[in-house]
C-alpha positions in Angstrom: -61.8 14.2 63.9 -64.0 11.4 65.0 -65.5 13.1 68.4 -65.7 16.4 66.3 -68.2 14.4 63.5 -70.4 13.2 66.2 -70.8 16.4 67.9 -71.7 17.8 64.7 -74.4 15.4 64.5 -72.5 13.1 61.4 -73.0 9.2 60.8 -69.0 7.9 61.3 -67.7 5.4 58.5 -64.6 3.6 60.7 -61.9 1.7 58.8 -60.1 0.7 61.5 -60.8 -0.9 65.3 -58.7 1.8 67.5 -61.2 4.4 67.7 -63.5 2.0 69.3 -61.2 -0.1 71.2 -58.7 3.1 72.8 -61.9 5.3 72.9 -65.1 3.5 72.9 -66.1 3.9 76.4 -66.5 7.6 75.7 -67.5 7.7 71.6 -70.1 4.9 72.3 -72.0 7.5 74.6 -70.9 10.5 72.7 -72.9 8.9 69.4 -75.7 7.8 71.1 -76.3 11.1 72.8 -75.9 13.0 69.4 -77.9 9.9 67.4 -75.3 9.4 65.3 -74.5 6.0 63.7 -70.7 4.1 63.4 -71.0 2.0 60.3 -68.1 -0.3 59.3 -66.0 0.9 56.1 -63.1 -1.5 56.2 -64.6 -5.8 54.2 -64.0 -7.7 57.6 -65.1 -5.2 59.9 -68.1 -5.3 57.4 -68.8 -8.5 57.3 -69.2 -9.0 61.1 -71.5 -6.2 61.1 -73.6 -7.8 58.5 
């Protein structure tokens, strides 16, 4: 679902690490390519974006 919202052009709201941490080599690209931003949903993940 993740690599489909990006391809659609959608900003991505991630409550959890995996995505990024199993997949970021290719979802970091894939988002910048498509200008799309990964906010932080989950409080800590949050905060150290903040």
């Amino acid at each position: 679902p993740t690599v489909a919202a990006i391809e659609a052009g959608k900003d991505i709201a991630l409550a959890n690490k995996e995505t990024l941490i199993a997949g970021g080599p290719f979802v970091l690209p894939l988002a910048h390519k498509h200008q799309v931003k990964i906010l932080p949903a989950d409080s800590e993940h949050s905060a150290i974006f903040q």
